[in-house]
C-alpha positions as MATLAB code, in Angstrom:
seq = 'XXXXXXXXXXXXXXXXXXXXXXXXXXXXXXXXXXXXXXXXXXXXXXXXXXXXXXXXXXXXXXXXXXXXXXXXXXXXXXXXXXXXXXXXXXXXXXXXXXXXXXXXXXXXXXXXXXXXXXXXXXXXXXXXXXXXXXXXXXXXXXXXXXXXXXXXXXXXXXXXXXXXXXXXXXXXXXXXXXXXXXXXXXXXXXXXXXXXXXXXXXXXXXXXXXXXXXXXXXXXXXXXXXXXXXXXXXXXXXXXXXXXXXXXXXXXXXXXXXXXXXXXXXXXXXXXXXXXXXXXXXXXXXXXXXXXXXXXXXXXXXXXXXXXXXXXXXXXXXXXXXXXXXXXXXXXXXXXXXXXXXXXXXXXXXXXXXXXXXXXXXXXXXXXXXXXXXXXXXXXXXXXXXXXXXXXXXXXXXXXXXXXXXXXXXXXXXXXXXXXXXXXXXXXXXXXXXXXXXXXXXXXXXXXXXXXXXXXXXXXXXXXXXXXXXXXXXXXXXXXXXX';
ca = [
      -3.520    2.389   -6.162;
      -0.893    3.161   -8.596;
       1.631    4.183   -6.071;
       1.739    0.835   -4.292;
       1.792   -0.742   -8.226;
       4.936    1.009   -8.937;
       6.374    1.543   -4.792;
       6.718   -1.571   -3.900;
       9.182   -2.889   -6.155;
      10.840    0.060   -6.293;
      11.398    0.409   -2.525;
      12.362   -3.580   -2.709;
      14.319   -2.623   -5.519;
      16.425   -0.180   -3.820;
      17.884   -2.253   -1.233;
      18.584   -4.888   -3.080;
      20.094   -2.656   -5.959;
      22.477   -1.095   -2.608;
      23.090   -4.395   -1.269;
      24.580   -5.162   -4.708;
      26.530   -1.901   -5.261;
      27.559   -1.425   -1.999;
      30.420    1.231   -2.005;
      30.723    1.461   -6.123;
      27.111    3.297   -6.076;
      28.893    6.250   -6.353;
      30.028    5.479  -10.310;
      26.226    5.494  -11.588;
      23.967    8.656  -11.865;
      21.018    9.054   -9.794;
      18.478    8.621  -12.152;
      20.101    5.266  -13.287;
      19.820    4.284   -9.705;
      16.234    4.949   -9.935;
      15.448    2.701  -12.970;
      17.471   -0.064  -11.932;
      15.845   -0.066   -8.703;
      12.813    0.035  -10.070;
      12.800   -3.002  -12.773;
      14.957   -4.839  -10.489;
      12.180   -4.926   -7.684;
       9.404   -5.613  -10.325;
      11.706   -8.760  -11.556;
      12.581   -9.810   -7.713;
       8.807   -8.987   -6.749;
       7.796  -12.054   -8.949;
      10.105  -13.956   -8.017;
       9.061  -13.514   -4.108;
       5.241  -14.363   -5.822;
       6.346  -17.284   -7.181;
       7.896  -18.538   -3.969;
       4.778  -17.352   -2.086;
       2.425  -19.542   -3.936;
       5.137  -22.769   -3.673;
       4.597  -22.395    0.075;
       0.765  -22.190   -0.409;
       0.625  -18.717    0.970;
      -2.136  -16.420   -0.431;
      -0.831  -13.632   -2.733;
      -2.683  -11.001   -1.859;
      -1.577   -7.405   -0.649;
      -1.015   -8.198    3.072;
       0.927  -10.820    2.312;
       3.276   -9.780   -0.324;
       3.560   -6.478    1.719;
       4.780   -8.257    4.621;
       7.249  -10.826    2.849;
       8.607   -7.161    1.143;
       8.929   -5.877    4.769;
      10.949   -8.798    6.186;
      13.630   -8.818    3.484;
      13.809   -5.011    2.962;
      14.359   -5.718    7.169;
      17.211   -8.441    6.641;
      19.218   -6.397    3.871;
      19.036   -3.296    6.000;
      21.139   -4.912    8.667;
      23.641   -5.580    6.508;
      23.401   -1.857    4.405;
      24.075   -0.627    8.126;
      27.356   -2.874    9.526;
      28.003   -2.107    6.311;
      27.610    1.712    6.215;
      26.479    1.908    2.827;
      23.069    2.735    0.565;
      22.966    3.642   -2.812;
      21.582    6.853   -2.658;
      22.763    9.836   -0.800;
      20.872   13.173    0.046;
      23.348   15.180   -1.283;
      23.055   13.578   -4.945;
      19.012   13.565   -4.746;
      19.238   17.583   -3.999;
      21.958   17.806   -6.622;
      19.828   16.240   -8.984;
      16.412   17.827   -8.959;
      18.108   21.348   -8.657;
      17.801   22.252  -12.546;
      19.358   25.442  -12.530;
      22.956   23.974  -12.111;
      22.596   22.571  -15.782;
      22.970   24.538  -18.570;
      21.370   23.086  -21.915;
      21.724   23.966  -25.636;
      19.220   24.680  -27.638;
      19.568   21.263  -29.402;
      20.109   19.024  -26.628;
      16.715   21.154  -24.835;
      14.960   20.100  -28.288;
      15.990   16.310  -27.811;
      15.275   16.270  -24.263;
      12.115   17.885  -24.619;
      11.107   15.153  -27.809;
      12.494   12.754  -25.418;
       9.248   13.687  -22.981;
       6.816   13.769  -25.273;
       7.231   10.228  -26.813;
       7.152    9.344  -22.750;
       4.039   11.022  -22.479;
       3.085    9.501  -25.283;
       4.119    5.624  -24.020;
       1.617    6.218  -20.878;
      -0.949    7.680  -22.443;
      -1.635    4.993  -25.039;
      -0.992    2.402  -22.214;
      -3.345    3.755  -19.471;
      -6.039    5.588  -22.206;
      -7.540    2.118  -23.539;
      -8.596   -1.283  -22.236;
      -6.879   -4.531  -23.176;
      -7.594   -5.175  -26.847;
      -4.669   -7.439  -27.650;
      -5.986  -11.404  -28.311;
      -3.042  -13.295  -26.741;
      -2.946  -11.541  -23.898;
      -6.576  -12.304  -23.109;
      -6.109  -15.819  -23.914;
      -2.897  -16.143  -21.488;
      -1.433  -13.310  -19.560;
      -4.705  -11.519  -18.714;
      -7.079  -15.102  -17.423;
      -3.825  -15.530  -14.997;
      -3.218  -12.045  -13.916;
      -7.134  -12.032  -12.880;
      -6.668  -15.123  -11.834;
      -4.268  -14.459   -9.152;
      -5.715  -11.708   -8.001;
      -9.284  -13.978   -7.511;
      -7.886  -16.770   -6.498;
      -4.567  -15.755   -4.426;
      -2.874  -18.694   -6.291;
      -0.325  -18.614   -9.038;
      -0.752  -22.389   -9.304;
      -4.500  -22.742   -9.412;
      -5.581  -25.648  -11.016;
      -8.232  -24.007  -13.161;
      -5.159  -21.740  -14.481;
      -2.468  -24.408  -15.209;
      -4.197  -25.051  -18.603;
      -3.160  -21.299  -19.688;
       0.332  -21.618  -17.956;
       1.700  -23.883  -20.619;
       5.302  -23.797  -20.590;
       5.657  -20.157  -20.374;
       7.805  -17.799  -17.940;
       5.756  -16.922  -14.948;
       6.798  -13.047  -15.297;
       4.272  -11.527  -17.387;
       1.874  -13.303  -15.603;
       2.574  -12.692  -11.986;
       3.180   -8.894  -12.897;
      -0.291   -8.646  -14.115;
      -1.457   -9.911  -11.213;
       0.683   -7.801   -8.729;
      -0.991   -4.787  -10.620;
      -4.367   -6.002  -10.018;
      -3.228   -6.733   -6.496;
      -1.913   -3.727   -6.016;
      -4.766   -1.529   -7.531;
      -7.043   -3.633   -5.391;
      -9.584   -4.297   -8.195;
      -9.634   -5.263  -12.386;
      -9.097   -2.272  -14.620;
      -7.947   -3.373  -18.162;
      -5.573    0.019  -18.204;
      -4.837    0.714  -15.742;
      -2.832   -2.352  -14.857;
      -0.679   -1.710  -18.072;
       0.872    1.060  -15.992;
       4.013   -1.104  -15.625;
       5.319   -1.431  -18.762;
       5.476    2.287  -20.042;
       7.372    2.620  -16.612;
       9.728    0.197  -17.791;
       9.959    2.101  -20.965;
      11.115    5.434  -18.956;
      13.809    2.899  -17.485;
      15.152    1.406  -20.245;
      15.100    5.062  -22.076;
      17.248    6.425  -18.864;
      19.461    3.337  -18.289;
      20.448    3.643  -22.742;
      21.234    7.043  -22.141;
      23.565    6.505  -18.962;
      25.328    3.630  -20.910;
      26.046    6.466  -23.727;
      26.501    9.460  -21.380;
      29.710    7.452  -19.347;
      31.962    7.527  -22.816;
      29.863   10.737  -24.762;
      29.024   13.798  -25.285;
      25.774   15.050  -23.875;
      23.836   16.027  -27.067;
      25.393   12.673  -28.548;
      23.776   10.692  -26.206;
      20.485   12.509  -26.344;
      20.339   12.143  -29.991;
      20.789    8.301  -30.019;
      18.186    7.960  -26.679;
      15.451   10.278  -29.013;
      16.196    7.592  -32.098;
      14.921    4.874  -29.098;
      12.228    6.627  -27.746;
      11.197    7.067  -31.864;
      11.195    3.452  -32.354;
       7.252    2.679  -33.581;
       6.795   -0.964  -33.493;
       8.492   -0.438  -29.959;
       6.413    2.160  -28.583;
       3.815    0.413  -30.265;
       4.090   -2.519  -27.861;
       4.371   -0.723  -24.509;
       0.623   -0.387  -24.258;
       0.322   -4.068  -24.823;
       0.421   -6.680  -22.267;
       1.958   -9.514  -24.554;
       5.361  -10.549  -23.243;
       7.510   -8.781  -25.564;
       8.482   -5.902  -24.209;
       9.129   -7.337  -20.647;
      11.458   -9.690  -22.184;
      13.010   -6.837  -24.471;
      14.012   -4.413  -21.896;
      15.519   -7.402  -19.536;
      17.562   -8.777  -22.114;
      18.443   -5.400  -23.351;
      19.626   -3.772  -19.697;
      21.605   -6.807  -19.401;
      23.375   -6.592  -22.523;
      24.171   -2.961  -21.664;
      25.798   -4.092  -18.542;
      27.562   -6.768  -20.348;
      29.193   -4.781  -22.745;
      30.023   -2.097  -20.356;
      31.662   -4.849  -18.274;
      34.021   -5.507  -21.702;
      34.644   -2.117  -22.266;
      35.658   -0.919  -19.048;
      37.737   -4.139  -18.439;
      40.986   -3.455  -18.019;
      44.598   -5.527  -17.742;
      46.132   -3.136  -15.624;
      42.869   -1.799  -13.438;
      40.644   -3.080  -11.308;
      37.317   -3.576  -13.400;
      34.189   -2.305  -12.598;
      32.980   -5.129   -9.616;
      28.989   -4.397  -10.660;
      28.440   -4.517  -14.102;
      28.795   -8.216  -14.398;
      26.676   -9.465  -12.026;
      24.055   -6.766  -12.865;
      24.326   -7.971  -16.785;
      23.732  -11.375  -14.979;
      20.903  -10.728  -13.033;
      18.892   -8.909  -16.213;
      19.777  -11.724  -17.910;
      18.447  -13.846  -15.516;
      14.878  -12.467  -15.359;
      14.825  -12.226  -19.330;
      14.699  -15.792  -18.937;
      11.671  -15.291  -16.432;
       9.894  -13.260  -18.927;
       9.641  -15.335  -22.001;
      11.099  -18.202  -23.628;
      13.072  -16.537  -26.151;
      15.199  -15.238  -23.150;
      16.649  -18.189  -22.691;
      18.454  -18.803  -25.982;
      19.405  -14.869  -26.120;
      21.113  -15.344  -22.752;
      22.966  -18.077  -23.892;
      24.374  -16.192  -26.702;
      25.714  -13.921  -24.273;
      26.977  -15.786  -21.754;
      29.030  -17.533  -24.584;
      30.605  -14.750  -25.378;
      31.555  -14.144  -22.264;
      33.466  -17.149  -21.810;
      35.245  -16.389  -24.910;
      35.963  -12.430  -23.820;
      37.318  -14.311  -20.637;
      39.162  -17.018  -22.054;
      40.741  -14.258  -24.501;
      41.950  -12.659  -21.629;
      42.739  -15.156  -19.112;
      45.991  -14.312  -18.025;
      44.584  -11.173  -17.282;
      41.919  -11.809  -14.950;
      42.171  -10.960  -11.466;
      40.742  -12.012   -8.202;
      37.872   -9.212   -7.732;
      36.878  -10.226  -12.059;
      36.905  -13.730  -10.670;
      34.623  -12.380   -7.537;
      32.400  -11.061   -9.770;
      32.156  -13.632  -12.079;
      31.137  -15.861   -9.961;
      28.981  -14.006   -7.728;
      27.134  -13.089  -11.289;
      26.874  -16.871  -12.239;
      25.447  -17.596   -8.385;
      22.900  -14.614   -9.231;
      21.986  -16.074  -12.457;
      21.538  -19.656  -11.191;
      19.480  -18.935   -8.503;
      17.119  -16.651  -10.341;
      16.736  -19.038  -12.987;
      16.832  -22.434  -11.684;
      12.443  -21.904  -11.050;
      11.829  -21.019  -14.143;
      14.287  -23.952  -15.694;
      12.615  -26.435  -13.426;
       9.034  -25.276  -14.324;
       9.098  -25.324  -18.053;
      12.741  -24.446  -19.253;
      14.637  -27.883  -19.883;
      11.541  -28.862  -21.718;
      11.465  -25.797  -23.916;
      15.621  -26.113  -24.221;
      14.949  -29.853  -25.372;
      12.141  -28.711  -27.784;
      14.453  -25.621  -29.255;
      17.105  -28.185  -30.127;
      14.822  -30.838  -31.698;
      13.345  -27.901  -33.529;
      16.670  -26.430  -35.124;
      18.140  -30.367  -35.821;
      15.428  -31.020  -38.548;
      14.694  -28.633  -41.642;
      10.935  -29.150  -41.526;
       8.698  -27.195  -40.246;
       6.562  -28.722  -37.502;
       2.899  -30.152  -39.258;
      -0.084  -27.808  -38.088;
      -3.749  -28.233  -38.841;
      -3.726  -24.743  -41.210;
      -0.418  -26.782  -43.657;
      -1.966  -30.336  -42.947;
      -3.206  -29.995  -46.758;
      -0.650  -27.939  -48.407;
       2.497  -28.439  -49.471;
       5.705  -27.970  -47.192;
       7.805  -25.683  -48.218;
      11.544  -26.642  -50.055;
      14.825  -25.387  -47.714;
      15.796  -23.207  -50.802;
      12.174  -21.734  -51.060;
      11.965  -21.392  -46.806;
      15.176  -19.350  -47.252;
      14.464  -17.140  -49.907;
      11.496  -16.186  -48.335;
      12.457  -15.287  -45.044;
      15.914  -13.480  -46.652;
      13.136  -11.349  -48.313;
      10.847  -11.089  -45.677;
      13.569   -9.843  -43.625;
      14.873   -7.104  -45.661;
      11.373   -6.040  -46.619;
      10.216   -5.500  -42.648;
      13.366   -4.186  -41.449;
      14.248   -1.625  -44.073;
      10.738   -0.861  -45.945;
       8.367   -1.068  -43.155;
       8.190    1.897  -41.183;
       8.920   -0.349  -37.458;
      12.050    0.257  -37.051;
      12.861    3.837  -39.229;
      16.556    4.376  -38.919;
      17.493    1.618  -36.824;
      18.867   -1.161  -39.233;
      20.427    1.666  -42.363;
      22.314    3.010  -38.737;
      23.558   -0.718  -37.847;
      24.705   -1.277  -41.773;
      25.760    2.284  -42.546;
      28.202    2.267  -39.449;
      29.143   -1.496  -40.399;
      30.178    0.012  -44.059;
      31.826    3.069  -43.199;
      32.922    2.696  -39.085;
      34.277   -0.660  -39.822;
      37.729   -0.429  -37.858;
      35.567    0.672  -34.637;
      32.854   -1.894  -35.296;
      35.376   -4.893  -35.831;
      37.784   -3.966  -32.711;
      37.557   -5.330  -29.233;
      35.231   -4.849  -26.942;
      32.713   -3.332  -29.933;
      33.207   -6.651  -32.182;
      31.876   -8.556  -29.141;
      28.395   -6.341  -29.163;
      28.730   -6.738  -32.721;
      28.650  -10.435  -32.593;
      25.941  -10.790  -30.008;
      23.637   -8.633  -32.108;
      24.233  -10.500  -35.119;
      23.541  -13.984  -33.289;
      20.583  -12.476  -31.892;
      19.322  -12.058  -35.438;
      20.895  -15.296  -36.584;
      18.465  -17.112  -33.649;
      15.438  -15.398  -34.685;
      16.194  -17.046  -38.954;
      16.991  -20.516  -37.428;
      13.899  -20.257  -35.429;
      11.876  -19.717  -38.847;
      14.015  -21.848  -40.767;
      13.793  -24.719  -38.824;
      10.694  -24.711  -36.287;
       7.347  -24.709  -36.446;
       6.600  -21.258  -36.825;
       7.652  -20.228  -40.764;
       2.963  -20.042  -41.285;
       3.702  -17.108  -38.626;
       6.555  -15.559  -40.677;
       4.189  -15.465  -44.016;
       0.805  -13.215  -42.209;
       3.417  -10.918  -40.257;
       2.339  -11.578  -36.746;
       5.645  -12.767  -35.074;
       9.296  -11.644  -36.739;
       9.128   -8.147  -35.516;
       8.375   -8.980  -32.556;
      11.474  -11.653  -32.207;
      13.420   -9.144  -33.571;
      12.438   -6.428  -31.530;
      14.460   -7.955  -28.200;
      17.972   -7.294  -30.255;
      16.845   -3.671  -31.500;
      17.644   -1.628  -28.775;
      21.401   -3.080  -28.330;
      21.474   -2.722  -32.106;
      21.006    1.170  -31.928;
      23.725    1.391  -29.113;
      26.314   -0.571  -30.988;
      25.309    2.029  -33.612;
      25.957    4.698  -31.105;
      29.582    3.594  -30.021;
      30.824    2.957  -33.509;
      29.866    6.682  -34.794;
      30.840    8.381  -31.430;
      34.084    6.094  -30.648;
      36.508    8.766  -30.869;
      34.018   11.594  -29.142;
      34.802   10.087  -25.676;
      34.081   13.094  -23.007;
      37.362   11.530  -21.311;
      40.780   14.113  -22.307;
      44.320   12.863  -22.276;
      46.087   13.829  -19.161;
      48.726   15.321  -21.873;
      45.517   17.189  -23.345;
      44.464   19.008  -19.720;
      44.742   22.252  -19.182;
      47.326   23.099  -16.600;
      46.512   25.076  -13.610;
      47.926   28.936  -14.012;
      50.612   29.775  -11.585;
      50.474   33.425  -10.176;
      53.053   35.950  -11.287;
      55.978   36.554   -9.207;
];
């Protein structure tokens, strides 16, 4: 059944997610609750697969279901000495009561677009079967796999394992678990659902600093995004590892931005950025060089401001670094240090690695392997129809926002985005995968895991200086009554 697809992690998502806020749940919005509860559980739901089959336990629904029960137990014993959950009831009635919020015409437009291109994202998930090659080569054997065999380390499946992050895998098969049979749609259910989160967790990182229809405008031009869209009713790993990384750099930046020297930060946007960060790593290789980028520019954000840190930054530093050790350390052990090792043998030689379709041509110079992805890369980012508006945005607001884009904490964003591209023209300048660069197969989709913080460093460098926030010298003054 769908509901136990999509309830499970969600209810295991939500007490972790109040475990983690504890008494700061009150500074994020309801519905952001909701999708960071949701993709949260769905990360920590693998991970609790992955530990299953270590200990030789069979992963089927009773199982799972009763490991969920026991720690959903254990955290609710501390959510009550602690007096705290992240929800309230007040908030949820709040929330769904519609006629308390009054919409333009413009902002009802957006929100209503917004909708349709959700609608849209399920519909082409759920209306057709798996078509996609990969994914019935890797991701789709295991996912059945599990759900046959009750074993995520099945001999028989090893040989499709590879080195590659256990995430999309196990999630496949917790859908087929879950719907308690193979359907070749239905299973995709998961990933427009993380689609709807990522759409509501962009607009709550806009909505904190900007105006409503501001922050509806720049959530439509991600809901828009075609190449993205395009792979939400996939099952290749790309979009899993795109909305980790993506949630985590939101959290990351909002952590700079809201740092302060003379206030107390926020305590939970570190460690969530951390933890996001953490299962990017879980969902595909590329996660773990695109967390490294931003973890190194944490350090230097830190080290910037050193004298400045206090004890509850420190607290959440390191609690963040525990979160991301832990969560990663499996998938490091598994497959990671080998892939780290082959990442840096790849980018220390120039030469593309020999395959059986270039055995009898010619390599390609470094001059001619530049020039051709330079080209290739303004071609598909600015003449293809992928990405529409997405990179003129990121230039235009480069060119003519340049004082915003090139000040703390936006520079920092800035930088991250631009390394995240840098990665994905070292990775075809120097590996083995330039033959994929030429037949179009693989550099939007490398680029695709930096677009959506692209479009929100976009956002805050056109709508700096619309912050909803007024002066205190700005407010208006409550009127005295008249002696």
């Amino acid at each position: 059944m769908i509901i136990i697809v999509l309830g499970v992690p969600f209810l295991l998502g939500l007490f972790a997610l109040s475990a983690l806020l504890g008494k700061q749940a009150a500074q994020y919005s309801l519905w952001e609750k909701l999708a960071l509860a949701f993709s949260i559980g769905l990360g920590l739901l693998a991970i609790l697969m992955y530990a299953l089959s270590l200990a030789k336990l069979p992963l089927n629904l009773p199982v799972i279901g009763t490991a969920v029960f026991i720690i959903i137990a254990l955290i609710s014993i501390y959510l009550i000495a602690s007096k705290t959950f992240c929800l309230s009831v007040s908030e949820m009635k709040s929330a769904f009561i519609f006629k308390d919020l009054k919409f333009n015409w413009f902002e009802s437009l957006l929100l209503g677009l917004i909708g349709l291109k959700v609608i849209y994202a399920f519909f082409t998930a759920l209306a057709k079967p798996l078509v996609d090659v990969d994914a019935f080569l890797y991701y789709s054997i295991v996912g059945k796999g599990i759900y046959y065999t009750g074993n995520f380390f099945d001999p028989y499946l090893k040989q499709f394992l590879s080195d590659k992050p256990p995430l999309p895998f196990l999630m496949q098969g917790w859908a087929f678990i879950g719907l308690g049979r193979i359907d070749d749609a239905l299973f995709k259910i998961i990933t427009p659902a993380l689609f709807l989160c990522l759409i509501i967790i962009f607009y709550s990182a806009l909505k904190r600093f900007f105006l409503r229809w501001f922050s509806l405008l720049f959530t439509f031009l991600l809901a828009t995004l075609p190449f993205l869209l395009y792979h939400i009713g996939t099952a290749y790993s790309d979009f899993p590892v795109t909305f980790y990384y993506s949630v985590g750099t939101f959290y990351l930046f909002l952590f700079l931005k809201e740092f302060d020297q003379e206030k107390e930060t926020n305590g939970t946007f570190l460690p969530l950025a951390l933890i996001f960060l953490a299962l990017s790593i879980w969902a595909k290789k590329a996660g773990l060089i695109l967390t490294a980028i931003d973890i190194f520019i944490l350090f230097i954000f830190l080290f910037n401001l050193k004298n400045a840190l206090t004890k509850r930054t420190l607290r959440s530093l390191a609690l963040g670094l525990s979160l991301l050790f832990l969560l990663a350390i499996p998938v490091l052990v598994q497959g990671g240090f080998r892939t780290t090792i082959g990442i840096l043998t790849s980018l220390s030689s120039h030469r593309p690695a020999a395959t059986a379709i270039d055995t009898f041509q010619p390599t390609p110079g470094l001059f001619e392997r530049t020039s051709t992805i330079m080209f290739t890369f303004s071609r598909k980012l600015f003449l293809y129809a992928d990405w529409h508006l997405l990179w003129p945005l990121f230039i235009f607001s480069l060119i003519f926002f340049f004082r915003q884009a090139f000040s703390p904490p936006l520079v920092y964003l800035l930088i991250i985005t631009i390394l995240g591209l840098l990665s994905v023209f070292v990775q075809f300048e120097s590996g083995g995968t330039f033959r994929w660069l030429l037949d179009g197969t693989l550099l939007d989709r490398l680029v695709m895991t930096t677009a959506p913080s692209s479009l929100l460093f976009s956002a805050y460098a056109f709508g700096f200086n619309r912050s909803t926030s007024i002066p205190d010298n700005l407010k208006t003054k409550p009127a005295t009554a008249k002696k």
